[in-house]
LUMMI-12519 format. One record per residue: x, y, z of N, C-alpha, C in turn; residue number from 0. Coordinates in pm, 1 decimal. Example, Ala and Ser with C-alpha at 12.3 -4.5 7.8 and 13.67 -1.06 7.14 Angstrom:
+----------+----------+----------+----------+----------+----------+----------+----------+----------+-----+
:     n_xx :     n_yy :     n_zz :    ca_xx :    ca_yy :    ca_zz :     c_xx :     c_yy :     c_zz :  nr :
+----------+----------+----------+----------+----------+----------+----------+----------+----------+-----+
:   1319.0 :   -569.0 :    780.0 :   1230.0 :   -450.0 :    780.0 :   1320.0 :   -330.0 :    780.0 :   0 :
:   1285.0 :   -225.0 :    708.0 :   1367.0 :   -106.0 :    714.0 :   1290.0 :      3.0 :    787.0 :   1 :
+----------+----------+----------+----------+----------+----------+----------+----------+----------+-----+
This chain:
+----------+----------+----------+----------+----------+----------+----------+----------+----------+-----+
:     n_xx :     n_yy :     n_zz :    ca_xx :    ca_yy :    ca_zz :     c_xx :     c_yy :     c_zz :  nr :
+----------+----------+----------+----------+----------+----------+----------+----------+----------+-----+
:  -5248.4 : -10456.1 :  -2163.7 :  -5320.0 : -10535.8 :  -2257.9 :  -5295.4 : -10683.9 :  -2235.7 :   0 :
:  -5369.5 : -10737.5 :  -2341.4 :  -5380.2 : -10906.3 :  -2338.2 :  -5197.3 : -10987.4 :  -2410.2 :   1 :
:  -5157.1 : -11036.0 :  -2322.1 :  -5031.5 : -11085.5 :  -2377.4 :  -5069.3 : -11163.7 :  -2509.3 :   2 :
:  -4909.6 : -11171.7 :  -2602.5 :  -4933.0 : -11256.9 :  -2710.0 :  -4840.3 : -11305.3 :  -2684.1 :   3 :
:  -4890.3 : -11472.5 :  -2721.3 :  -4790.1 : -11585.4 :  -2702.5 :  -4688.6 : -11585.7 :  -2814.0 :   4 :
:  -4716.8 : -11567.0 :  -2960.9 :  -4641.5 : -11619.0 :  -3056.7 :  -4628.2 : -11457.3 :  -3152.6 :   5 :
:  -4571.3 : -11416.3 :  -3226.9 :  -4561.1 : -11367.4 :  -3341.7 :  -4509.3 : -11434.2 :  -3467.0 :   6 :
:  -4590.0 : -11350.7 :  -3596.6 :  -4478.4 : -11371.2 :  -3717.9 :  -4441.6 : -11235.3 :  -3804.1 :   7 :
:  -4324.0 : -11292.8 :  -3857.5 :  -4288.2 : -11152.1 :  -3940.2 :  -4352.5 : -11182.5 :  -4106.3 :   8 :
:  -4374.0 : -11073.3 :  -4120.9 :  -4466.1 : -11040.6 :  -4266.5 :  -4363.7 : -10989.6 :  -4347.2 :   9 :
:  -4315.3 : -11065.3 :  -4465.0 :  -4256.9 : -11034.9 :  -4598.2 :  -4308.1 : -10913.3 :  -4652.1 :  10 :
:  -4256.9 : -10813.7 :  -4659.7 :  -4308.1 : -10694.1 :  -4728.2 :  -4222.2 : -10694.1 :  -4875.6 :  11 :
:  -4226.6 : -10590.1 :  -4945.1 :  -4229.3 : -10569.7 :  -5101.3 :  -4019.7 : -10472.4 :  -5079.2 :  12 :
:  -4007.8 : -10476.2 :  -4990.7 :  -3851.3 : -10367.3 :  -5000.5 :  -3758.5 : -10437.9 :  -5017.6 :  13 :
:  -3749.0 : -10590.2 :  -5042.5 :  -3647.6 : -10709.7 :  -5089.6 :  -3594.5 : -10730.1 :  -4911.3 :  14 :
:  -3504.9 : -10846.3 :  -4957.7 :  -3439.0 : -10885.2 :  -4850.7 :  -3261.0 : -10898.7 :  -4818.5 :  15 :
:  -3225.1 : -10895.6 :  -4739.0 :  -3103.8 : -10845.3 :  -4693.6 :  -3072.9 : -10658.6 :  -4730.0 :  16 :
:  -3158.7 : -10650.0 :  -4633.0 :  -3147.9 : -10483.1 :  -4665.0 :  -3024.3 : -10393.6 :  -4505.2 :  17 :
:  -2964.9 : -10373.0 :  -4520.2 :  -2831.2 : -10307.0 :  -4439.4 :  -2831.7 : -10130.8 :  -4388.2 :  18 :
:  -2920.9 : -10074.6 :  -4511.5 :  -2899.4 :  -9943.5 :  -4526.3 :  -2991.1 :  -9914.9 :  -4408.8 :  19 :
:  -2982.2 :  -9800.7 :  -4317.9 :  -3073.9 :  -9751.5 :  -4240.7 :  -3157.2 :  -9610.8 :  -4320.5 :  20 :
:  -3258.1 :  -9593.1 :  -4249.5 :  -3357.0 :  -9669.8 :  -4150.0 :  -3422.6 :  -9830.1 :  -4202.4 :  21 :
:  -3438.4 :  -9880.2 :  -4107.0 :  -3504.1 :  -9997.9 :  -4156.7 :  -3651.5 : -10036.3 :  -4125.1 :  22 :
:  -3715.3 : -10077.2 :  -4166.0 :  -3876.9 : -10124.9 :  -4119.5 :  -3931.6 : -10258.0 :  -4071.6 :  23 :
:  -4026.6 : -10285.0 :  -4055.6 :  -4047.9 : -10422.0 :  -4052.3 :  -4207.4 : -10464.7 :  -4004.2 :  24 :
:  -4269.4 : -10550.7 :  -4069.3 :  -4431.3 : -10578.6 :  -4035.8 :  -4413.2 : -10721.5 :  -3912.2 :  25 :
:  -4505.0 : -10727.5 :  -3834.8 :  -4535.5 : -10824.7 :  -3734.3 :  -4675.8 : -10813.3 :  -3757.2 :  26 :
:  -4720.5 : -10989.8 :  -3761.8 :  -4846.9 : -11028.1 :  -3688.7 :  -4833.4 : -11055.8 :  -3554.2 :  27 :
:  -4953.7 : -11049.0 :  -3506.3 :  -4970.5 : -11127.1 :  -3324.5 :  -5097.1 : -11135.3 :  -3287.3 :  28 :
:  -5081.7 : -11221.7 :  -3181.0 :  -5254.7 : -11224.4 :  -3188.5 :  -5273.6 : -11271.4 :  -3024.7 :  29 :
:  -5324.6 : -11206.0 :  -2931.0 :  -5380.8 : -11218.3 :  -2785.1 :  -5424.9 : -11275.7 :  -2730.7 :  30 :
:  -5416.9 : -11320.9 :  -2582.0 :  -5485.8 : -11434.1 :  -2511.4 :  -5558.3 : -11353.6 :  -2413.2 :  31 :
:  -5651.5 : -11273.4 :  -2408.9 :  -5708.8 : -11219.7 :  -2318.0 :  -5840.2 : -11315.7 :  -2283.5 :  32 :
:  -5850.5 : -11267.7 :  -2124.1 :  -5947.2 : -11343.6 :  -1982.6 :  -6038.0 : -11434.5 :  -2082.7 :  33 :
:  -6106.0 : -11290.4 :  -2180.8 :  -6216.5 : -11331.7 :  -2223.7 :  -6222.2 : -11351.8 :  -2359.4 :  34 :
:  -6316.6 : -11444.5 :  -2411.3 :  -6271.7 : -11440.6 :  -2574.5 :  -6299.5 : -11342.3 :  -2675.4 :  35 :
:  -6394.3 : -11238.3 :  -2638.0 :  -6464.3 : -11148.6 :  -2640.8 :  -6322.8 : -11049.3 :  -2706.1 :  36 :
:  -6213.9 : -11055.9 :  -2570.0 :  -6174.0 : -10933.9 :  -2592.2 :  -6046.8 : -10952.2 :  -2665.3 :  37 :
:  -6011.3 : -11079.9 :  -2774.1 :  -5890.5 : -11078.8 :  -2816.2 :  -5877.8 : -10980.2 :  -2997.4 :  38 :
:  -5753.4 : -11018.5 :  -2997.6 :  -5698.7 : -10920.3 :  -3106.1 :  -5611.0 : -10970.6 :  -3199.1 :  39 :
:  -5629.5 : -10980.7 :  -3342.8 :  -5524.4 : -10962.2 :  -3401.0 :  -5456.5 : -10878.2 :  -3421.1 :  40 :
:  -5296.5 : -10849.5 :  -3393.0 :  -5265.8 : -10740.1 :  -3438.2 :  -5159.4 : -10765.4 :  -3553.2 :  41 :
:  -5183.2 : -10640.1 :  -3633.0 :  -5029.9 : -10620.8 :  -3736.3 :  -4994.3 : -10444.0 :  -3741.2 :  42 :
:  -4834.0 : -10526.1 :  -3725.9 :  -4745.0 : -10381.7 :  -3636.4 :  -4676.5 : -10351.9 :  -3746.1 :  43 :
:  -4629.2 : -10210.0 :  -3785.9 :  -4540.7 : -10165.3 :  -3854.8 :  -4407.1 : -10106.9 :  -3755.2 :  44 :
:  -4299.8 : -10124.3 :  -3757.4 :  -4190.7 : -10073.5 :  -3717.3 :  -4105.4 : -10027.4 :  -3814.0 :  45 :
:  -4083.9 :  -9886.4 :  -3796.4 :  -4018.0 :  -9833.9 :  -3875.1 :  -3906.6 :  -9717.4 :  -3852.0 :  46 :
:  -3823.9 :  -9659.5 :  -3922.1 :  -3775.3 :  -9568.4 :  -3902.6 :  -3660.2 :  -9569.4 :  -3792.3 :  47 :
:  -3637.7 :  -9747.5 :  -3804.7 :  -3553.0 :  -9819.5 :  -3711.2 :  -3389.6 :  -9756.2 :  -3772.0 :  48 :
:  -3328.7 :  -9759.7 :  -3646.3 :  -3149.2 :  -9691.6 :  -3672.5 :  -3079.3 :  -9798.9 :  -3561.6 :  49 :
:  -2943.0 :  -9834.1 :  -3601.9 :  -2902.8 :  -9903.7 :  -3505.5 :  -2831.4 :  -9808.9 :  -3379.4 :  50 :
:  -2822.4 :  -9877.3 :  -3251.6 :  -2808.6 :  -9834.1 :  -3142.0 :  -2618.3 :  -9806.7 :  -3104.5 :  51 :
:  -2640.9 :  -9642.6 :  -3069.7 :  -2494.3 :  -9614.2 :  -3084.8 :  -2440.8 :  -9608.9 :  -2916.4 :  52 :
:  -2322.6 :  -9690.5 :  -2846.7 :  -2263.0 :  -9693.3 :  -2769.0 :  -2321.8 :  -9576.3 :  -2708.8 :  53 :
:  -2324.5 :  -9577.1 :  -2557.5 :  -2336.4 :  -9433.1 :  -2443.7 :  -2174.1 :  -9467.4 :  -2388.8 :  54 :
:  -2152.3 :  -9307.6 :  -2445.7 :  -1943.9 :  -9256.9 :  -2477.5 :  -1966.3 :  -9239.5 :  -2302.3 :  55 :
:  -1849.1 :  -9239.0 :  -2253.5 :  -1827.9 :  -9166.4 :  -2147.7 :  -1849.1 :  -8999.2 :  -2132.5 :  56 :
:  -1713.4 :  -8942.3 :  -2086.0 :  -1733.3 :  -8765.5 :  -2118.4 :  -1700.7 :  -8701.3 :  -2242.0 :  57 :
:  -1839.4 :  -8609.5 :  -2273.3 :  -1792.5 :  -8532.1 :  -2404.6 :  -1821.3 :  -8454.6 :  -2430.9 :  58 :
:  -1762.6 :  -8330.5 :  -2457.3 :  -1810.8 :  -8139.1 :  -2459.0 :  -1955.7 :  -8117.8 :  -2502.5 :  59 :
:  -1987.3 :  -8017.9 :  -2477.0 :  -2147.6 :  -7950.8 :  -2486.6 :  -2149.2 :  -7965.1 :  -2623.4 :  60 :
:  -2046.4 :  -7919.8 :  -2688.4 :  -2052.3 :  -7894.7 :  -2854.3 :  -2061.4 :  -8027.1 :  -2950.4 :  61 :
:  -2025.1 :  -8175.5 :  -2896.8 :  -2024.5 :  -8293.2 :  -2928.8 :  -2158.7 :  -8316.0 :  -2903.6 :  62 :
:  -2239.5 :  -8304.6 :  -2747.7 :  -2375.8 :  -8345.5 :  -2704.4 :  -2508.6 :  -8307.0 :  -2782.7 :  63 :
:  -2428.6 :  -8114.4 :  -2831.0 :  -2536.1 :  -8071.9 :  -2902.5 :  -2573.9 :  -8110.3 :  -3057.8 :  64 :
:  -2447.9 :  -8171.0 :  -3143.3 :  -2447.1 :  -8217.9 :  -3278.3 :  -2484.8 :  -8367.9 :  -3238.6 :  65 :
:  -2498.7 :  -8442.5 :  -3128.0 :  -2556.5 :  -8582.1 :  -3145.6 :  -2684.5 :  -8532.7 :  -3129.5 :  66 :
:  -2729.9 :  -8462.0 :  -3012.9 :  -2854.5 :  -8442.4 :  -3012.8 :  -2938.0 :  -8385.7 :  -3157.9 :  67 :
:  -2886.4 :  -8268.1 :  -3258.8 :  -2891.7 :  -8279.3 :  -3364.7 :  -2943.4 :  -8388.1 :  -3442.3 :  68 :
:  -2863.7 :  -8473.4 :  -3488.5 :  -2847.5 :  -8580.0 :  -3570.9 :  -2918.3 :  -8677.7 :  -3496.4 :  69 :
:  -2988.1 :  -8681.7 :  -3386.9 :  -3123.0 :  -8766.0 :  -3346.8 :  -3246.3 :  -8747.3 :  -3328.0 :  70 :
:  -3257.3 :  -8590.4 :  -3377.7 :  -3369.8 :  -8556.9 :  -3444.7 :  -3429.5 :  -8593.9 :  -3568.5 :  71 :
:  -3552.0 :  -8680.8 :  -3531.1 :  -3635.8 :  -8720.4 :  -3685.8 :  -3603.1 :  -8907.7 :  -3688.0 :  72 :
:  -3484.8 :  -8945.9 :  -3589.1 :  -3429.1 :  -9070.2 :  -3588.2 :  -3523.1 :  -9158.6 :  -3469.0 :  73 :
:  -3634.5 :  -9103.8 :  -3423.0 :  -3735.7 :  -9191.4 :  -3301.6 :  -3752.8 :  -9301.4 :  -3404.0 :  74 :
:  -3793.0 :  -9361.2 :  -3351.9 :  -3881.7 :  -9507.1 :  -3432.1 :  -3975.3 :  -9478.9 :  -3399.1 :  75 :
:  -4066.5 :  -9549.7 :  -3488.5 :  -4233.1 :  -9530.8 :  -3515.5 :  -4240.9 :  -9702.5 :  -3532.1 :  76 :
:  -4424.1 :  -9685.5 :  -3464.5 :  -4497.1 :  -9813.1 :  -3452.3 :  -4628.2 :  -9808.5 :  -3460.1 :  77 :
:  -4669.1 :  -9842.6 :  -3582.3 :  -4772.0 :  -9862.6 :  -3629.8 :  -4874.2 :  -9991.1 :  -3585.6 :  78 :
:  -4998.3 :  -9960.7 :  -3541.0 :  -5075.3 : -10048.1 :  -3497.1 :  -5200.4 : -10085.3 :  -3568.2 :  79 :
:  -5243.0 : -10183.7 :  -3640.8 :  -5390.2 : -10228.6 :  -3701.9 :  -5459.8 : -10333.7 :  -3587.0 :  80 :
:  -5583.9 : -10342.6 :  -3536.5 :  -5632.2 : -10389.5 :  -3499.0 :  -5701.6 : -10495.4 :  -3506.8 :  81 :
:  -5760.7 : -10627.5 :  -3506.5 :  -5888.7 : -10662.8 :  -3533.1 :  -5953.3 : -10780.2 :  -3440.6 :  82 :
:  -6087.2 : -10775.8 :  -3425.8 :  -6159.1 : -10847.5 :  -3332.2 :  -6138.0 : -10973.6 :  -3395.1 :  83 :
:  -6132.1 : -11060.0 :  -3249.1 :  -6112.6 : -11211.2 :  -3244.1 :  -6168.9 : -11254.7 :  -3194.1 :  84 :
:  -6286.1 : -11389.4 :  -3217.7 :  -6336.2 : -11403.7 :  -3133.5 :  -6233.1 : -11573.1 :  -3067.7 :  85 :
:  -6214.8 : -11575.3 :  -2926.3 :  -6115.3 : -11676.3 :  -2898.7 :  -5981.8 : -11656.5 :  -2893.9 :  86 :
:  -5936.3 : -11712.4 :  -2810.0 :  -5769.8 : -11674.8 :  -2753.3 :  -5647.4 : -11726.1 :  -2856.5 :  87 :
:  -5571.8 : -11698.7 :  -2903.4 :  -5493.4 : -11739.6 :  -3019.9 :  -5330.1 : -11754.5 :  -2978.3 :  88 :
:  -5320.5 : -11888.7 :  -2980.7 :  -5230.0 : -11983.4 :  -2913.9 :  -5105.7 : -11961.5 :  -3002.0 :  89 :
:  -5088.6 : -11958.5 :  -3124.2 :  -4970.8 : -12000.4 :  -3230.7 :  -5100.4 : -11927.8 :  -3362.5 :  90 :
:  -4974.9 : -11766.0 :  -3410.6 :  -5036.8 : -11789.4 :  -3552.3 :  -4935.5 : -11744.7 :  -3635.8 :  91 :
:  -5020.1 : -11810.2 :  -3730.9 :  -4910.5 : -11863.4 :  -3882.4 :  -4993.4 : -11752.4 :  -3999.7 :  92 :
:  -4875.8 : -11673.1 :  -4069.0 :  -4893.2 : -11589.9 :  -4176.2 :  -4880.4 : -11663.7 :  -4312.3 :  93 :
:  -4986.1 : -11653.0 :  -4400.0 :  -4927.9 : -11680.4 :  -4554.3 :  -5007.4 : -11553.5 :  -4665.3 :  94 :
:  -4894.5 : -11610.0 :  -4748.9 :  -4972.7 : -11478.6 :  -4882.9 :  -5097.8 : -11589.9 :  -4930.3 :  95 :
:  -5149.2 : -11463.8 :  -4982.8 :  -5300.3 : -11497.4 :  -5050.9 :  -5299.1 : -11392.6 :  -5173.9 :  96 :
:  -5308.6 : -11438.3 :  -5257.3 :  -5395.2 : -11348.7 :  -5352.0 :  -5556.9 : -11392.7 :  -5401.8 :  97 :
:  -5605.2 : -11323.5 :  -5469.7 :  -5744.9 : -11400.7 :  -5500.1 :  -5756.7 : -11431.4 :  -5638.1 :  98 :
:  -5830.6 : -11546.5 :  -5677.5 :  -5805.6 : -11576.8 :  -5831.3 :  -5763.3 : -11527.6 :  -5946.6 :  99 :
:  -5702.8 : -11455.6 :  -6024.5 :  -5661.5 : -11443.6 :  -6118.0 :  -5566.2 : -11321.7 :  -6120.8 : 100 :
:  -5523.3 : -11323.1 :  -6030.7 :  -5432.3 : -11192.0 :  -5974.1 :  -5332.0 : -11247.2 :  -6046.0 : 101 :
:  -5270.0 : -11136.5 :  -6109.0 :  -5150.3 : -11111.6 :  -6189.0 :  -5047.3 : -11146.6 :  -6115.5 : 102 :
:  -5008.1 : -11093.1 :  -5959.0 :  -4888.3 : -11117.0 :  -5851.2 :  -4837.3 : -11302.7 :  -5838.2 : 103 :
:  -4739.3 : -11309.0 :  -5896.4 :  -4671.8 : -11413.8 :  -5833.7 :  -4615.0 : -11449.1 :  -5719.2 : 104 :
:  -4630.4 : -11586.5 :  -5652.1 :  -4570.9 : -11585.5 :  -5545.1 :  -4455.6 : -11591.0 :  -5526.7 : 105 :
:  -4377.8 : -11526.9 :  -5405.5 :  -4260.0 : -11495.7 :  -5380.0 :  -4137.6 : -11588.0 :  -5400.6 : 106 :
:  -3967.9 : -11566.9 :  -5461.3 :  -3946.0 : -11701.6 :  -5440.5 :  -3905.0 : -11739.3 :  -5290.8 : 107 :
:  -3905.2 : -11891.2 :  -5270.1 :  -3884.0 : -11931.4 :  -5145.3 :  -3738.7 : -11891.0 :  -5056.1 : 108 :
:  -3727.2 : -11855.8 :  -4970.0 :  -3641.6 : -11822.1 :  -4899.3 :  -3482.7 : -11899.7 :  -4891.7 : 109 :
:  -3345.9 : -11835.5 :  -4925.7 :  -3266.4 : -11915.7 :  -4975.0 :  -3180.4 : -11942.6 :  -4836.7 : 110 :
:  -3102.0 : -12065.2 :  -4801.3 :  -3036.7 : -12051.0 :  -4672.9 :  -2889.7 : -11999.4 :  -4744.6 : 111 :
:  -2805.4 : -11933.6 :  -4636.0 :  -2684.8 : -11884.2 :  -4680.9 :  -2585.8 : -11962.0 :  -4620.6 : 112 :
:  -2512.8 : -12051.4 :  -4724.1 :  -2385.8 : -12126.3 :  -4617.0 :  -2266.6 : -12094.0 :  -4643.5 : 113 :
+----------+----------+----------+----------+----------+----------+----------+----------+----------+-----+
C-alpha cells in the first residue's frame, strides 16, 4: 500500500493511564499514494494488546505446553476503517467535534506529570 507520513492517536472513552492488560488503542493516518485518486484515510483499532514476555532459554515440554496455553485468545487484533481521499495527505491533525447542542462535554485537557 500507499505509505503514511504522519499519524495521530485518538482519545477514546476507557480513561487514561490505563496499566491493566489487554490494552487498546485508536490511530488516524492518512496516505501518499502515486495518484490522488488512490489515497486513504485510515482509522485503526488495536486491541487485545499484552505486553511482550522475554524468549527463556531451555524449558520442559510441560512449561512450553502451559505457555502455549495461556497464549491462546492473547493475538492482537487490528481493526481497519477506510475512506477515500481525494489528494496526498502530508501531516494530519485529529480533533473532537460534536454537533450543536450535544449534551457531551469536551474532554479535560491533558495534564503533564512532574
Amino acid at each position: 500500500g500507499a505509505p503514511c507520513l504522519s499519524f495521530a492517536i485518538l482519545r477514546d472513552e476507557l480513561g487514561e493511564g490505563r496499566e491493566e492488560t489487554p490494552l487498546s488503542a485508536l490511530l488516524c493516518a492518512g496516505t501518499q499514494a502515486p495518484t490522488a485518486q488512490a489515497n486513504r484515510v485510515l482509522v485503526l483499532k488495536l486491541q487485545n494488546l499484552h505486553g511482550f514476555r522475554p524468549q527463556g532459554g531451555s524449558s520442559s515440554e510441560e512449561e512450553e505446553e502451559e505457555e502455549e496455553e495461556e497464549e491462546e485468545g492473547r493475538e492482537p487484533q487490528l481493526l481497519l476503517a477506510m475512506a477515500p481521499h481525494y489528494g496526498g495527505i502530508n501531516r494530519i491533525r485529529v480533533s473532537l467535534w460534536a454537533p450543536p447542542n450535544h449534551p457531551r462535554t469536551p474532554p479535560e485537557p491533558l495534564q503533564s506529570q512532574s
